[in-house]
C-alpha positions, 0 to 999 in steps of 0.5 A: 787151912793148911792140909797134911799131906800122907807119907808112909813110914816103914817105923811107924809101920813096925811100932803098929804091928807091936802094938797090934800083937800086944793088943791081940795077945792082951786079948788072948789072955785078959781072963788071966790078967784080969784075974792076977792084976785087976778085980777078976770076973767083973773087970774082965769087959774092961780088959777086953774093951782095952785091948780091942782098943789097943788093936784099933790104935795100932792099925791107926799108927800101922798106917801112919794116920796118927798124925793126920788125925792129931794135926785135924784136932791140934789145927781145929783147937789152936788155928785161931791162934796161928791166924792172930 
């Protein structure tokens, strides 16, 4: 099994930080959106629950961990493949 080895990238950095401050400000607001785009008062712990979880994916790829997390999933699925 082949491991990945960690590098930092300054892109995926800034893309990170996008998307915490988009998940933060979704989490600000989700009352508001909820009220105007989803179902209102019964939707509003599913607007927050996606934000949080906005958040939590951008201090993944903040630090650029995607990429070891999806080369563990995508070698523990096709490694019997590659190995024949």
């Amino acid at each position: 099994m082949m491991l990945m080895e960690y590098q930092f990238s300054v892109a995926w950095f800034i893309v990170g930080f996008l998307i915490v401050v988009t998940g933060g400000l979704f989490l600000r607001f989700h009352q508001f959106i909820a009220d105007n785009l989803g179902g209102g008062v019964g939707s509003y712990d599913r607007y927050k629950l996606a934000a949080v979880i906005m958040i939590v994916v951008g201090l993944i790829a903040m630090v650029n961990l995607h990429t070891l997390i999806l080369g563990w999933i995508f070698s523990g699925l096709f490694s019997g493949i590659a190995n024949g």
